[in-house]
C-alpha positions as CSV (number, residue, x, y, z in Angstrom):
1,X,17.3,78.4,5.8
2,X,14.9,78.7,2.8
3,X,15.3,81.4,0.7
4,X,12.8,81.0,-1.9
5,X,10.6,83.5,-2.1
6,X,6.5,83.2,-0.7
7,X,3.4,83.2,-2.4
8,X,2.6,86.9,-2.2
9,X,5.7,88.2,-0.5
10,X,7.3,91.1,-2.8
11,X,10.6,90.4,-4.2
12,X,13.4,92.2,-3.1
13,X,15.4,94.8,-4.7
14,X,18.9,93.4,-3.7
15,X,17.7,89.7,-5.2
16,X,16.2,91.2,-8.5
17,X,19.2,93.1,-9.5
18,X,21.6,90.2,-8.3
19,X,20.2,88.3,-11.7
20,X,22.3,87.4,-14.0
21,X,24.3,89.6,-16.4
22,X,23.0,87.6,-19.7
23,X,19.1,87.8,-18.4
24,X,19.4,91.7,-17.2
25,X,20.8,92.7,-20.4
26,X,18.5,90.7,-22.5
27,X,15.9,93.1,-24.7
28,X,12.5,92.6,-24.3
29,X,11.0,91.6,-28.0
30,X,8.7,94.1,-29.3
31,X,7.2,94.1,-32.3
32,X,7.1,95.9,-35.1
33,X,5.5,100.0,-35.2
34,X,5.4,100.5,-38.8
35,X,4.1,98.5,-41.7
36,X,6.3,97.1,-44.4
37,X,5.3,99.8,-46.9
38,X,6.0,102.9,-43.9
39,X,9.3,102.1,-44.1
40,X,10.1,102.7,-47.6
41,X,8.5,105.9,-47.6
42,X,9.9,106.9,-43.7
43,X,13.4,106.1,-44.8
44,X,13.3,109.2,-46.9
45,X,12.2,111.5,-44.1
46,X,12.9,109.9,-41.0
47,X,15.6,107.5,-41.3
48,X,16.5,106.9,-37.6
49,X,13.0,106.2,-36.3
50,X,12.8,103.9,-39.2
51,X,16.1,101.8,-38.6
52,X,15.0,101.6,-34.8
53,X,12.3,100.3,-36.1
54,X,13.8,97.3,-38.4
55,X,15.6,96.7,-35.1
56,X,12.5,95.6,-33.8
57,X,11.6,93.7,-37.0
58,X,14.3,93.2,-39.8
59,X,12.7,93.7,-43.3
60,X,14.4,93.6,-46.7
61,X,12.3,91.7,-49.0
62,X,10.1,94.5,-50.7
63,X,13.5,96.9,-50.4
64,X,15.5,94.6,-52.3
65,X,12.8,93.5,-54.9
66,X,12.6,97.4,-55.8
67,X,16.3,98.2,-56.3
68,X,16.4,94.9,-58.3
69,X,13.8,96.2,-60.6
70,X,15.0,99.4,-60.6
71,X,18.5,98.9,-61.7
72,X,17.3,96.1,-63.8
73,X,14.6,98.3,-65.5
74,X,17.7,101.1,-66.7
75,X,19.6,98.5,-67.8
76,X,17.1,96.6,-70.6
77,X,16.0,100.4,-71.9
78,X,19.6,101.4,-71.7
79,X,20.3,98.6,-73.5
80,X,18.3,98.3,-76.4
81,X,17.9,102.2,-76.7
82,X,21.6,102.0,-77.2
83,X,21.9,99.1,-79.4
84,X,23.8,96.1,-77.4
85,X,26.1,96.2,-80.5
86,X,27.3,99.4,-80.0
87,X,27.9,99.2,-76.3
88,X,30.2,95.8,-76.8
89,X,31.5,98.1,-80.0
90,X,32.5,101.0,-77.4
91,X,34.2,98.9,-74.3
92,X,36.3,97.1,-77.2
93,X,37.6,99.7,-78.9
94,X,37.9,102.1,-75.7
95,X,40.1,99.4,-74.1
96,X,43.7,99.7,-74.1
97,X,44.4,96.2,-74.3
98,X,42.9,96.3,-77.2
99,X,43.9,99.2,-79.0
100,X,47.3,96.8,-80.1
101,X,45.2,94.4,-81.7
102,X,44.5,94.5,-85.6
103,X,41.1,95.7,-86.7
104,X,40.0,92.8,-88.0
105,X,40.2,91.3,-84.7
106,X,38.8,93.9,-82.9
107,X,35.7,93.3,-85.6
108,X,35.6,89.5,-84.7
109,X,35.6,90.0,-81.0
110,X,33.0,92.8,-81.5
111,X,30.8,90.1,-83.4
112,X,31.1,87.6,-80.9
113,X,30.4,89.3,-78.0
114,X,27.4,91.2,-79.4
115,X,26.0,88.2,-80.3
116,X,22.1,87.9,-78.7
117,X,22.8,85.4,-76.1
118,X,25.7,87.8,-74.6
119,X,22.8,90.4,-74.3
120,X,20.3,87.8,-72.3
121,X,23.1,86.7,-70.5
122,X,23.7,90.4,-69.4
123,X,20.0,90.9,-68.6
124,X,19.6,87.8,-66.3
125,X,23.3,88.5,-64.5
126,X,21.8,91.9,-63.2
127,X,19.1,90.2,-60.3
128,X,21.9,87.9,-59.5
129,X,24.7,90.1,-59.2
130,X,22.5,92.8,-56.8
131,X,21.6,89.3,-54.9
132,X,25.4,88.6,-54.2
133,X,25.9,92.1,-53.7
134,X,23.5,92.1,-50.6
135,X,25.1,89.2,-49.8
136,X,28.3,90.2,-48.8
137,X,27.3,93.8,-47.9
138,X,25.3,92.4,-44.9
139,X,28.2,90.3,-44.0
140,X,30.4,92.8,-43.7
141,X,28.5,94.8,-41.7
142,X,27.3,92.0,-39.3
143,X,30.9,91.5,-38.7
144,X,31.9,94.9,-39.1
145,X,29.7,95.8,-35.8
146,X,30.9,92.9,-34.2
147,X,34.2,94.1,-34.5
148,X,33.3,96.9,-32.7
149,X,31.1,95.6,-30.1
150,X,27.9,95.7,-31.3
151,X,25.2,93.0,-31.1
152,X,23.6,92.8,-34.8
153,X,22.2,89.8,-36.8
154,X,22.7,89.2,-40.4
155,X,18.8,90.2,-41.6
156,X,18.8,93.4,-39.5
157,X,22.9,93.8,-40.8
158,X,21.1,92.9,-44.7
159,X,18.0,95.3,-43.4
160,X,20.6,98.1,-43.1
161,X,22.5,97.6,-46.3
162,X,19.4,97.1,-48.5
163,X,17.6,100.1,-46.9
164,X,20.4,102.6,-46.9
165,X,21.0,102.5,-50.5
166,X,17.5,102.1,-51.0
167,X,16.5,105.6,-50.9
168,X,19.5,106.8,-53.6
169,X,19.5,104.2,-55.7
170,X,15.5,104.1,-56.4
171,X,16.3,108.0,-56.9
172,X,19.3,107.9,-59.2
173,X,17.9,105.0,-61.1
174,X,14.3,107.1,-62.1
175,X,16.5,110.1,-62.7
176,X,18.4,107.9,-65.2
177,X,15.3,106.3,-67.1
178,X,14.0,110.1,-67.2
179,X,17.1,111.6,-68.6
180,X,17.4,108.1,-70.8
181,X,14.0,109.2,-72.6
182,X,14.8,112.7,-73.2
183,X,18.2,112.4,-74.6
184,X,19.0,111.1,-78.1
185,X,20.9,108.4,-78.8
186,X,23.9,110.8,-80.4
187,X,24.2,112.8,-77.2
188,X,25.1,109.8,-74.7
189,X,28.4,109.4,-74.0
190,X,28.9,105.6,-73.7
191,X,31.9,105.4,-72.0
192,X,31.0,107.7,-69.0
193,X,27.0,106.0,-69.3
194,X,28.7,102.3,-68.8
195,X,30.8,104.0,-65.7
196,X,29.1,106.0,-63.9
197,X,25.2,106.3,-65.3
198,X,23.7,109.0,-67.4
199,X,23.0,111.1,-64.0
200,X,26.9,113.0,-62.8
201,X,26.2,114.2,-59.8
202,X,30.0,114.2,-58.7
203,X,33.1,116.5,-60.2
204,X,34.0,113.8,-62.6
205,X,31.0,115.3,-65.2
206,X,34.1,118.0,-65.5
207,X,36.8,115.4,-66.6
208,X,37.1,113.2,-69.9
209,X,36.7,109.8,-68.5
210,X,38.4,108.1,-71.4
211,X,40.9,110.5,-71.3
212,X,42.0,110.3,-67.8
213,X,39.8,107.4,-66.7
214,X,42.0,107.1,-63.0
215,X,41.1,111.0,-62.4
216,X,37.5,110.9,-63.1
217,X,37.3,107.6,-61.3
218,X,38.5,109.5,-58.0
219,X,36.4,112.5,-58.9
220,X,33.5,110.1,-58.9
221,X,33.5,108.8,-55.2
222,X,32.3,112.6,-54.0
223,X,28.8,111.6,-55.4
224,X,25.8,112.8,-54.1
225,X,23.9,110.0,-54.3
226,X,26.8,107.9,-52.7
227,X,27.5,110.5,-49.9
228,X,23.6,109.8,-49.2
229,X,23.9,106.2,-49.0
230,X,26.7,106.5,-46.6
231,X,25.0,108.3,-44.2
232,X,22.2,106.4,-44.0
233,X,24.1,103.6,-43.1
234,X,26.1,105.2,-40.4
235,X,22.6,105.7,-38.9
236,X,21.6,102.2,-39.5
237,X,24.6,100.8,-38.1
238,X,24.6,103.1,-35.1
239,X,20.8,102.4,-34.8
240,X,21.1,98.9,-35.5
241,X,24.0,97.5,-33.8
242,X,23.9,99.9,-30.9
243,X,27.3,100.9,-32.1
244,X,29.0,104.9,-31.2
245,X,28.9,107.2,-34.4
246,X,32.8,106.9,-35.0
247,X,32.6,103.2,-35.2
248,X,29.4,103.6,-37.4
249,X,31.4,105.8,-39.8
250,X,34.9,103.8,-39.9
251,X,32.6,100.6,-40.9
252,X,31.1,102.5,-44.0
253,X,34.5,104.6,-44.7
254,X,36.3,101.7,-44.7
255,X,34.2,99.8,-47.7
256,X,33.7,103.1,-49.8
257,X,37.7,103.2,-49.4
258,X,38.0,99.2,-50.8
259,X,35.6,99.8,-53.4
260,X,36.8,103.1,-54.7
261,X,40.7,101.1,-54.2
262,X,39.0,98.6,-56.6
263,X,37.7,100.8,-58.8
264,X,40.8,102.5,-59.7
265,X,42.6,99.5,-60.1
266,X,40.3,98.3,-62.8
267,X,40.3,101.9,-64.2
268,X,44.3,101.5,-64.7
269,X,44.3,98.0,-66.4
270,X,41.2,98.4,-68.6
């Protein structure tokens, strides 16, 4: 008995929903609802419709240019406000490795390292270090929501890492180049600048961080500007990935736990 279907004759029901798993649960492509430039101002107000929306369409270009730039940007006029001498000058002589060493060593390795292709070097590291930095971020949250079951790609796992810190970072890093301009030079603690910015918006702006450089590193992860970032991605991933909110929050609990773990290890042996 033939049981393809006539010219004409409505399918029915039973047959339809007999299709296979892979082609019922396959989404429809739809394309993009919001322009390229929407979604760098919408992630500020309306961060869910906006990840749903790099769901559709991954974007990340224009993000990523913009946090390079910004971060880039604080750095040169941090840099050469400062002097790049007297930044190498203040990691040296802060560091306990080096406090053993005689001062006329100290001096040499001060005028090595200060030397102006050290500086250029530092300047042209920034892009690619934020480039790596993407990098792996997106990889770990592409397999991250894997892990836990949810059905991601690398560019819309790289859309939600560049667009969740996005939002804090273009806002730390103007608050920075604003309070960089109205401070002078004298009033900038260098050590707690090269750590954590000229902006404290945590509990370590209440702790000497040379002093007790382990402490004010701890204090440091309840930052506003990081808390921010982390919820955002919890939205994207749960957005993104199609992902529950628990599994959301244990992906981006479990790399502010790593990082903060590195952090404080570097605090202890430099």
């Amino acid at each position: 008995m033939n049981d393809e279907p006539v010219e004409g004759e409505v399918p029915d029901p039973e047959t339809v929903d007999s299709q296979p798993p892979e082609m019922a649960d396959e989404e429809p492509k739809e394309e993009a609802k919001m322009s390229e430039l929407s979604t760098l101002a919408n992630i500020f107000f309306e961060p869910g419709r906006t990840f749903k929306d790099l769901r559709r369409k991954p974007r990340f270009v224009l993000a990523g240019l913009i946090i390079v730039i910004a971060i880039s940007a604080f750095n040169v006029l941090f840099i050469e406000k400062i002097g790049f001498k007297n930044l190498v000058e203040s990691r040296i002589e802060g560091s306990a490795q080096t406090q053993q060493m005689p001062k006329e060593q100290r001096d040499q390795m001060i005028a090595q390292q200060s030397a102006p292709l050290f500086k250029y070097i530092t300047y042209g590291a920034t892009p690619v270090v934020m480039i790596i930095i993407f990098i792996i971020g997106a990889l770990y949250y592409w397999g991250g929501a894997a892990a836990f079951g949810g059905t991601s790609s690398f560019t819309k796992s790289l859309s939600v890492w560049i667009y969740s810190s996005f939002a804090p970072v273009l806002i730390y890093m103007i608050a920075n180049i604003i309070v960089l301009f109205l401070k002078s030079v004298d009033d900038i603690d260098l050590v707690q600048a090269q750590q954590g910015g000229l902006i404290q918006a945590n509990p370590s702006m209440f702790v000497d961080a040379k002093a007790s450089p382990v402490l004010a590193t701890l204090l440091s992860a309840i930052d506003i500007f990081q808390i921010w970032g982390y919820i955002l991605a919890a939205i994207g991933l749960k957005t993104v990935a199609k992902i529950s909110s628990g599994s959301a929050w244990a992906i981006v609990l479990i790399l502010a736990l790593v990082v903060l773990t590195g952090r404080v290890i570097v605090a202890l042996i430099f």
